[in-house]
N, CA, C and O atoms as a printed pandas DataFrame, in Angstrom:
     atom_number atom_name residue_name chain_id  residue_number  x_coord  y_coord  z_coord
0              1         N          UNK        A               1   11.483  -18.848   18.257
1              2        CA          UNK        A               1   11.206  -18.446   19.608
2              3         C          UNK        A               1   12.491  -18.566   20.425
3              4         O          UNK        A               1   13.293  -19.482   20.244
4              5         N          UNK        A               2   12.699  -17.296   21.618
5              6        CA          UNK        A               2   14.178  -17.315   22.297
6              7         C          UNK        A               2   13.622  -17.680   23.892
7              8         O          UNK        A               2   12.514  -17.474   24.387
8              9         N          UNK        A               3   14.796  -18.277   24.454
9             10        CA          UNK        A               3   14.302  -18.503   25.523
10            11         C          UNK        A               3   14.178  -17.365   26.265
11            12         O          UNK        A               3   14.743  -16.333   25.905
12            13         N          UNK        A               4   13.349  -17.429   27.497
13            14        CA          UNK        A               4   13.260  -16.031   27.835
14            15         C          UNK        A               4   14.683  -15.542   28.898
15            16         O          UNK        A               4   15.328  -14.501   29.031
16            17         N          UNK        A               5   14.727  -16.970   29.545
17            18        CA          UNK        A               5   15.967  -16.715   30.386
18            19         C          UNK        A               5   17.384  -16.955   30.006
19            20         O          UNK        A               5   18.180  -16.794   30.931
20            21         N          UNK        A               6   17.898  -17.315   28.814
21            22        CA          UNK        A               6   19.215  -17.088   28.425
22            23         C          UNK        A               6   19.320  -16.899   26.992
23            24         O          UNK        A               6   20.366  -16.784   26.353
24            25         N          UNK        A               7   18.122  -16.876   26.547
25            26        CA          UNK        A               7   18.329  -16.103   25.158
26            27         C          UNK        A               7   18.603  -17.149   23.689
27            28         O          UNK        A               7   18.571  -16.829   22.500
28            29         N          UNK        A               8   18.890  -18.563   24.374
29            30        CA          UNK        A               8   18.795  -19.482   22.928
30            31         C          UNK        A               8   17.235  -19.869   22.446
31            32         O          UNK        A               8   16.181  -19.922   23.079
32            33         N          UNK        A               9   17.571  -20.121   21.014
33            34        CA          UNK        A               9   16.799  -20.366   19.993
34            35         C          UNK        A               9   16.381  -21.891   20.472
35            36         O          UNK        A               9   17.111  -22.783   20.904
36            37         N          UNK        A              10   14.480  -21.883   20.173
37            38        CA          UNK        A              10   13.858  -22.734   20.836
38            39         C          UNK        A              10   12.733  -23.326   19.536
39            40         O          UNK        A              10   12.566  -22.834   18.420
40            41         N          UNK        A              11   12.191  -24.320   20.033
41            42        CA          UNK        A              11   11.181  -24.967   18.855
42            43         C          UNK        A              11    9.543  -24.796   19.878
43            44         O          UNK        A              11    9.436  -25.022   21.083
44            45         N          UNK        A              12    8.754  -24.467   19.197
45            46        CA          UNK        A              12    7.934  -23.871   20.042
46            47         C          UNK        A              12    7.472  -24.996   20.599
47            48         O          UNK        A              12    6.919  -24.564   21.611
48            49         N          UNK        A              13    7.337  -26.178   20.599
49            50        CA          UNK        A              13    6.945  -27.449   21.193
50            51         C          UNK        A              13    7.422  -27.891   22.645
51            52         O          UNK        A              13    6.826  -28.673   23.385
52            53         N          UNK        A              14    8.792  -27.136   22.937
53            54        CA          UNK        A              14    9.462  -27.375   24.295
54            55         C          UNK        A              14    8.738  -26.689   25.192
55            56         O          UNK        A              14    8.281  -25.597   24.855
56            57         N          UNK        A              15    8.496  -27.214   26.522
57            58        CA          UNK        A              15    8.335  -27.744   27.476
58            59         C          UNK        A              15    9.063  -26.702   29.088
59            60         O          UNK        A              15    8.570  -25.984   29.958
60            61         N          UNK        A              16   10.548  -27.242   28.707
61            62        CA          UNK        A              16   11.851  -26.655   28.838
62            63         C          UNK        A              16   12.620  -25.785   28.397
63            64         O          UNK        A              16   12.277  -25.415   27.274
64            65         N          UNK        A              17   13.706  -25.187   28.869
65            66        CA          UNK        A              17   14.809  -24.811   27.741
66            67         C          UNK        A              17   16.014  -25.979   28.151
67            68         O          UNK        A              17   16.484  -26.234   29.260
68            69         N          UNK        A              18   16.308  -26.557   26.862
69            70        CA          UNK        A              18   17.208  -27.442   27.162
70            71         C          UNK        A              18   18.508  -27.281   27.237
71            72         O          UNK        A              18   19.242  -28.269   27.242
72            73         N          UNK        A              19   19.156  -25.631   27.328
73            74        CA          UNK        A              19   19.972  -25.028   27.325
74            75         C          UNK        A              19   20.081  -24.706   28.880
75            76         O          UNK        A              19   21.035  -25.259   29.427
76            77         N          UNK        A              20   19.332  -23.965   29.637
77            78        CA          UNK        A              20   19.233  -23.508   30.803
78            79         C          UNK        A              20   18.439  -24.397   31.795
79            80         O          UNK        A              20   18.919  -24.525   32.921
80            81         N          UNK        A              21   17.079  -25.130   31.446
81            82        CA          UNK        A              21   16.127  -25.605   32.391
82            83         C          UNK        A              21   15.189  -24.768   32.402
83            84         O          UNK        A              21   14.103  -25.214   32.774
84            85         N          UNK        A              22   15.226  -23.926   32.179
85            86        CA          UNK        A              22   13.903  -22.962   32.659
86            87         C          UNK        A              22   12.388  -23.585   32.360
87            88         O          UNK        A              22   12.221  -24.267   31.349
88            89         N          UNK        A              23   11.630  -23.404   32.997
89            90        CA          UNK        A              23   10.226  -23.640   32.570
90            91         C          UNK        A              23    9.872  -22.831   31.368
91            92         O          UNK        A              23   10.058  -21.616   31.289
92            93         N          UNK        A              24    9.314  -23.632   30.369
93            94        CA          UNK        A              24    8.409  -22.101   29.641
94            95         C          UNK        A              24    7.308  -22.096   29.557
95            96         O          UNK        A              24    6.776  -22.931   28.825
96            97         N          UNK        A              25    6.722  -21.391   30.091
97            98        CA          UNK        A              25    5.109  -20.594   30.361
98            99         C          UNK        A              25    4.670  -20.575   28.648
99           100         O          UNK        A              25    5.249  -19.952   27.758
100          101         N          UNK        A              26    3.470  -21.460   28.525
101          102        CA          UNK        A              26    2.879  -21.532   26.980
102          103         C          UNK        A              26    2.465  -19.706   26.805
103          104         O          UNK        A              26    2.758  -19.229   25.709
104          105         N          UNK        A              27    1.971  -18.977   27.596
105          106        CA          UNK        A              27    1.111  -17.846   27.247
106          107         C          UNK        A              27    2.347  -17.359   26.756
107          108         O          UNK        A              27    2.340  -17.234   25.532
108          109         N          UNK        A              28    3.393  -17.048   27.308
109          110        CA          UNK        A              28    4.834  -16.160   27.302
110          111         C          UNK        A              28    5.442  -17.262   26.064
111          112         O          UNK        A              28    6.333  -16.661   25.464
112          113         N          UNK        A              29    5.257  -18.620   25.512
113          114        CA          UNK        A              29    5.404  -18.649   24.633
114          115         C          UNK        A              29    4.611  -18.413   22.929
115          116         O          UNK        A              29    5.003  -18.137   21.795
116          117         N          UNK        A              30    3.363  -18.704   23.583
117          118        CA          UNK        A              30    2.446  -17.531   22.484
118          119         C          UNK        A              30    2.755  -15.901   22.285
119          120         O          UNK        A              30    2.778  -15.335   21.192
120          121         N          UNK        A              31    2.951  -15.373   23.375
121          122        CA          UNK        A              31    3.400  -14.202   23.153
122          123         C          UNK        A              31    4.429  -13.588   22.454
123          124         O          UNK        A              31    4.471  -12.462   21.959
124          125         N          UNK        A              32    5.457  -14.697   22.485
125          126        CA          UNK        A              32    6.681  -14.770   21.475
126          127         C          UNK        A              32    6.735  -14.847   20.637
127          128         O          UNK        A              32    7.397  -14.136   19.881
128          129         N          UNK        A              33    5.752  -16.168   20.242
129          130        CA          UNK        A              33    5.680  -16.681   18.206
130          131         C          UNK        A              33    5.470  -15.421   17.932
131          132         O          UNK        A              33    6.423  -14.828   17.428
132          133         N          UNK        A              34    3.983  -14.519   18.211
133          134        CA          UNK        A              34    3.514  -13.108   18.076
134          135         C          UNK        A              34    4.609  -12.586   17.639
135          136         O          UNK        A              34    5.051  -12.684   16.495
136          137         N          UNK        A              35    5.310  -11.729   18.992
137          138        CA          UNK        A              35    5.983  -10.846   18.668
138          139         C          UNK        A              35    6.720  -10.669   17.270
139          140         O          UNK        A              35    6.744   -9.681   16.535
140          141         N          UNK        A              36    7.664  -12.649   17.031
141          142        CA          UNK        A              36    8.281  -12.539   16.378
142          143         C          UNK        A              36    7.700  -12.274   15.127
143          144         O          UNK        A              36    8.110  -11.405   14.357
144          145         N          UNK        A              37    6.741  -13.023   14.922
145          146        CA          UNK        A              37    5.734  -12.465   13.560
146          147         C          UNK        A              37    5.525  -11.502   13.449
147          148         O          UNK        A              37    5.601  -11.300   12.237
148          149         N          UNK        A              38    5.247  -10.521   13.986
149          150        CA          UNK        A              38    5.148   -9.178   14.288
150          151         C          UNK        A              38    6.281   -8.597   13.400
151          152         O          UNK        A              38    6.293   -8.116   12.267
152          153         N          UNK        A              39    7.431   -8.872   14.546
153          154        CA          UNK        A              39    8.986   -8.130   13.938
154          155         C          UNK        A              39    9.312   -8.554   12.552
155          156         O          UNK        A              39    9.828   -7.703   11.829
156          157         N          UNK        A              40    9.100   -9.692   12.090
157          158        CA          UNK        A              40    9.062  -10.671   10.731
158          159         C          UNK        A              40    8.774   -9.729    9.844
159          160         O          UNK        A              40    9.403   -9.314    8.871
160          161         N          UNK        A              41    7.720   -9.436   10.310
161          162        CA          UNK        A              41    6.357   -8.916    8.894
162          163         C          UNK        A              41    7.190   -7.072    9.028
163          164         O          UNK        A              41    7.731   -6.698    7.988
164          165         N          UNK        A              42    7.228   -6.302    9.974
165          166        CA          UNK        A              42    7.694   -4.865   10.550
166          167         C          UNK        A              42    8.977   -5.156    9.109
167          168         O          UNK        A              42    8.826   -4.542    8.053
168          169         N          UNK        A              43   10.094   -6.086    9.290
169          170        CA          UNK        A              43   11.316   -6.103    8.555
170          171         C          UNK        A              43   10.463   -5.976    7.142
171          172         O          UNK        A              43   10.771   -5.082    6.354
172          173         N          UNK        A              44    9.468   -6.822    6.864
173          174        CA          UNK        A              44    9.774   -6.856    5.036
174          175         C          UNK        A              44    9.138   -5.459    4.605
175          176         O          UNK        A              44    9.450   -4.709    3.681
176          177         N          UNK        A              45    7.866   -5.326    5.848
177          178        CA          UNK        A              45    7.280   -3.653    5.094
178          179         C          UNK        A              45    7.913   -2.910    4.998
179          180         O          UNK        A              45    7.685   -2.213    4.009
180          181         N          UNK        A              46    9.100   -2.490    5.852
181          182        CA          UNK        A              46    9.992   -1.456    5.797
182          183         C          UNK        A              46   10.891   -1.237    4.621
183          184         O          UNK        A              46   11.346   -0.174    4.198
184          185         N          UNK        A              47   11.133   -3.045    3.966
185          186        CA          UNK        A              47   12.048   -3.140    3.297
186          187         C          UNK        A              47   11.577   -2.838    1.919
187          188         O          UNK        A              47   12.195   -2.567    0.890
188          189         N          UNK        A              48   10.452   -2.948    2.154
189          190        CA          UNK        A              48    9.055   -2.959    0.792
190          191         C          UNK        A              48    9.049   -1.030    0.486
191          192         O          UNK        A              48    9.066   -0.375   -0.556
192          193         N          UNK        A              49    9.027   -0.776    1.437
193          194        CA          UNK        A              49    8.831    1.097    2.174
194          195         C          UNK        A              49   10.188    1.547    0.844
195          196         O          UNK        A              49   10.129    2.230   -0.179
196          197         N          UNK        A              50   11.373    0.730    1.543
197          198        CA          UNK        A              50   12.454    1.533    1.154
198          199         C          UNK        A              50   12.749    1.228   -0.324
199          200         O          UNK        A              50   13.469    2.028   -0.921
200          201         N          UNK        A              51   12.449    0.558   -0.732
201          202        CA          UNK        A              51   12.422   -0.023   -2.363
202          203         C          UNK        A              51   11.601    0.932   -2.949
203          204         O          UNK        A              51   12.104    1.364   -3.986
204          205         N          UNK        A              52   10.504    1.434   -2.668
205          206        CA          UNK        A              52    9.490    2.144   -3.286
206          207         C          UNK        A              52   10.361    3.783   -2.673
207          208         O          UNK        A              52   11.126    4.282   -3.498
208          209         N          UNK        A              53   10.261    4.289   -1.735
209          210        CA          UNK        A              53   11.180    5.594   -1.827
210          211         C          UNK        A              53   12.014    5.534   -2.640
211          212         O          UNK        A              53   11.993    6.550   -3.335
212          213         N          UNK        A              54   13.136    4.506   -3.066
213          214        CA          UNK        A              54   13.970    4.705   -3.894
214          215         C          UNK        A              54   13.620    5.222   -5.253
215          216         O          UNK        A              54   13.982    6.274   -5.779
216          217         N          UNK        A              55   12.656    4.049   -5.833
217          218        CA          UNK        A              55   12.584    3.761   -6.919
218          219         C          UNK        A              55   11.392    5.694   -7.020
219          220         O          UNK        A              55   11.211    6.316   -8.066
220          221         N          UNK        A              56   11.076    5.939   -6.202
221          222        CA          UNK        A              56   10.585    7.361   -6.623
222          223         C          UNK        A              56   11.428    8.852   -6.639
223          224         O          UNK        A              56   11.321    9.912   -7.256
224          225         N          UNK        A              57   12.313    8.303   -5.610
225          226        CA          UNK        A              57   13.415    9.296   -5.746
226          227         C          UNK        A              57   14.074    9.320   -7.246
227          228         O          UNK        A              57   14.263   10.293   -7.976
228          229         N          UNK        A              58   14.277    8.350   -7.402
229          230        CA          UNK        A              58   14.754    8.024   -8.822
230          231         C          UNK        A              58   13.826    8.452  -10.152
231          232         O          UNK        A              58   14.171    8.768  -11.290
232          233         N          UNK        A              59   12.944    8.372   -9.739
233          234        CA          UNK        A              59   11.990    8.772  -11.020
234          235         C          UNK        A              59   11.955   10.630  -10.765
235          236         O          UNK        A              59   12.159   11.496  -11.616
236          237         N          UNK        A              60   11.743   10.741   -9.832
237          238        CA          UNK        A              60   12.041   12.750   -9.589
238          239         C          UNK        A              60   13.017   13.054   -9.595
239          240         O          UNK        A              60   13.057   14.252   -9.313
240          241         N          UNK        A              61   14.693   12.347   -9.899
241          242        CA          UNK        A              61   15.258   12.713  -10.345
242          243         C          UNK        A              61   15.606   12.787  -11.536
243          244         O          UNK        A              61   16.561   13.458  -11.925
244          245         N          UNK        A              62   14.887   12.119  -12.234
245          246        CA          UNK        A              62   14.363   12.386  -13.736
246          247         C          UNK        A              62   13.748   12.882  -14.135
247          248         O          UNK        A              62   13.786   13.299  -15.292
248          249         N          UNK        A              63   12.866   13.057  -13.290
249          250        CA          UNK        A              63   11.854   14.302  -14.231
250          251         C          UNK        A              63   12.868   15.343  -13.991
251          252         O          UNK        A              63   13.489   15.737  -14.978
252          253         N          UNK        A              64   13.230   16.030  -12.438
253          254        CA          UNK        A              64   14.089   17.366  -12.475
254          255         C          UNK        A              64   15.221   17.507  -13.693
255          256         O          UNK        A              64   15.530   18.672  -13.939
256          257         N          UNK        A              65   15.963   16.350  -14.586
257          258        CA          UNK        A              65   16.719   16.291  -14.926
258          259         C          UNK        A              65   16.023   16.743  -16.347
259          260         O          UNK        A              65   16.628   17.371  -17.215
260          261         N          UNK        A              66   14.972   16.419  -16.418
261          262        CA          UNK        A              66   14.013   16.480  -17.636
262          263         C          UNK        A              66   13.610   18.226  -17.620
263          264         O          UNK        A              66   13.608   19.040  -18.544
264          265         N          UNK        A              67   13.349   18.349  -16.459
265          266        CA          UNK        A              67   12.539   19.829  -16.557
266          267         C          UNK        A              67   13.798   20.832  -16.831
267          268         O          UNK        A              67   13.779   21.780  -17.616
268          269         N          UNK        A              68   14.903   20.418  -16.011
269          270        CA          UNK        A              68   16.626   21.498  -16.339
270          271         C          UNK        A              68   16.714   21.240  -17.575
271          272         O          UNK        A              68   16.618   22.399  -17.980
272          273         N          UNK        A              69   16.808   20.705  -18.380
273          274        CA          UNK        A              69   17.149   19.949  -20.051
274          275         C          UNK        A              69   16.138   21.243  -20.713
275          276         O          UNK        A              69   16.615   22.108  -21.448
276          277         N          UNK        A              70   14.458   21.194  -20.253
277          278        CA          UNK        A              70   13.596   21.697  -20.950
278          279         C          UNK        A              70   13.822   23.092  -20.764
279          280         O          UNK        A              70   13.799   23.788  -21.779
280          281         N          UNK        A              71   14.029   23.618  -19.698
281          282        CA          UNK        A              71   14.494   25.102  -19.374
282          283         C          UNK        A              71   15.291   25.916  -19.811
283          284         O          UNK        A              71   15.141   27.108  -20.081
284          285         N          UNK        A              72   16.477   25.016  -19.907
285          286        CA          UNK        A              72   17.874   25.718  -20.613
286          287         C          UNK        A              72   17.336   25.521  -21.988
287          288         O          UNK        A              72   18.053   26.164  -22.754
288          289         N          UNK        A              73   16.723   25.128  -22.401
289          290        CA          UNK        A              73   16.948   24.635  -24.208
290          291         C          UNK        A              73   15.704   25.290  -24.648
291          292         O          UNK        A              73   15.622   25.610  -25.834
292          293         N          UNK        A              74   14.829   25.507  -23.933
293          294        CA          UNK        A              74   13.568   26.200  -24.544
294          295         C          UNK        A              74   13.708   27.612  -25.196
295          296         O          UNK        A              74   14.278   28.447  -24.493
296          297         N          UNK        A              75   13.268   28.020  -26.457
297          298        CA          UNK        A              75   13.725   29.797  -26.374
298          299         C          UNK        A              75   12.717   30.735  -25.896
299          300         O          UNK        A              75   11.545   30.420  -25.688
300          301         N          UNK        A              76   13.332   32.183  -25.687
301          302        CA          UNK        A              76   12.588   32.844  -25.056
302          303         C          UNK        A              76   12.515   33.950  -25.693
303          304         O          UNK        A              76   13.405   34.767  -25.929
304          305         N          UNK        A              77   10.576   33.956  -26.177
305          306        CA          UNK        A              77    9.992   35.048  -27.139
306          307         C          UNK        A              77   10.032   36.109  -26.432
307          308         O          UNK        A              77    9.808   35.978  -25.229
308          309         N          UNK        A              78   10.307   37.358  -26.933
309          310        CA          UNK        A              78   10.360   38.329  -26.353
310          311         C          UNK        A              78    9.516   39.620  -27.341
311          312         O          UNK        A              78    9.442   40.773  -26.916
Protein backbone atom coordinates (compact mmCIF):
# COMPACT_ATOMS: atom_id res chain seq x y z
CA UNK A 1 0.00 0.00 0.00
CA UNK A 2 1.35 3.77 -1.14
CA UNK A 3 0.71 6.60 0.70
CA UNK A 4 -1.78 8.59 -0.85
CA UNK A 5 -0.06 11.91 -0.25
CA UNK A 6 3.62 11.38 -1.12
CA UNK A 7 3.66 8.18 -2.60
CA UNK A 8 5.89 5.92 -0.04
CA UNK A 9 5.41 2.34 0.58
CA UNK A 10 3.24 1.64 3.71
CA UNK A 11 2.24 -1.50 5.98
CA UNK A 12 -1.38 -1.59 5.99
CA UNK A 13 -1.56 -1.38 9.87
CA UNK A 14 -0.43 2.45 9.93
CA UNK A 15 -2.42 4.85 11.28
CA UNK A 16 -0.11 7.62 9.74
CA UNK A 17 2.32 8.04 7.05
CA UNK A 18 5.46 8.14 8.83
CA UNK A 19 7.11 9.69 5.94
CA UNK A 20 4.78 12.75 5.49
CA UNK A 21 2.12 12.69 8.57
CA UNK A 22 -0.76 12.37 6.66
CA UNK A 23 -3.77 10.74 8.15
CA UNK A 24 -4.84 7.54 6.44
CA UNK A 25 -8.48 7.07 5.97
CA UNK A 26 -8.99 2.99 6.59
CA UNK A 27 -11.78 2.98 3.60
CA UNK A 28 -9.02 4.73 1.14
CA UNK A 29 -6.82 2.22 2.73
CA UNK A 30 -9.04 -0.77 1.88
CA UNK A 31 -9.45 0.63 -1.34
CA UNK A 32 -5.79 0.35 -1.97
CA UNK A 33 -4.95 -3.26 -0.69
CA UNK A 34 -7.92 -3.80 -3.58
CA UNK A 35 -6.64 -1.99 -6.16
CA UNK A 36 -3.28 -3.37 -5.63
CA UNK A 37 -4.58 -6.94 -5.76
CA UNK A 38 -6.37 -6.10 -8.55
CA UNK A 39 -3.17 -4.76 -10.53
CA UNK A 40 -1.21 -7.95 -8.90
CA UNK A 41 -3.50 -10.48 -10.34
CA UNK A 42 -4.14 -7.94 -14.09
CA UNK A 43 0.14 -8.46 -14.24
CA UNK A 44 0.23 -12.37 -13.99
CA UNK A 45 -2.98 -12.91 -16.41
CA UNK A 46 -1.50 -10.92 -18.96
CA UNK A 47 1.71 -12.58 -18.44
CA UNK A 48 -0.13 -16.03 -18.48
CA UNK A 49 -2.06 -14.36 -21.94
CA UNK A 50 1.37 -13.78 -23.44
CA UNK A 51 3.04 -17.18 -22.78
CA UNK A 52 0.10 -18.92 -24.35
CA UNK A 53 0.03 -16.49 -27.66
CA UNK A 54 3.50 -17.37 -27.96
CA UNK A 55 3.61 -20.79 -27.45
CA UNK A 56 0.63 -20.87 -30.31
CA UNK A 57 2.24 -18.70 -32.60
CA UNK A 58 4.88 -21.12 -32.43
CA UNK A 59 2.97 -24.13 -32.99
CA UNK A 60 1.29 -22.31 -36.43
CA UNK A 61 4.42 -21.72 -37.33
CA UNK A 62 4.90 -25.20 -37.60
CA UNK A 63 2.26 -26.41 -38.93
CA UNK A 64 2.69 -23.54 -41.94
CA UNK A 65 6.20 -24.85 -42.11
CA UNK A 66 4.69 -28.37 -42.28
CA UNK A 67 1.98 -27.56 -44.84
CA UNK A 68 5.01 -25.53 -47.33
CA UNK A 69 7.24 -28.88 -46.86
CA UNK A 70 3.86 -30.90 -47.88
CA UNK A 71 3.07 -28.69 -50.94
CA UNK A 72 6.30 -28.39 -52.60
CA UNK A 73 7.06 -32.16 -52.20
CA UNK A 74 3.70 -33.62 -52.96
CA UNK A 75 3.37 -34.77 -56.81
CA UNK A 76 0.97 -33.65 -59.11
CA UNK A 77 -1.28 -36.30 -61.06
CA UNK A 78 -2.24 -35.03 -64.06
Amino acid sequence: MRCPECGKELQSNYNFCPSCGIALDKNEQFKQIVDDSFTKLEEVVRGDAMLRLESLSSRLDSMEEELELFLTSAPVNK
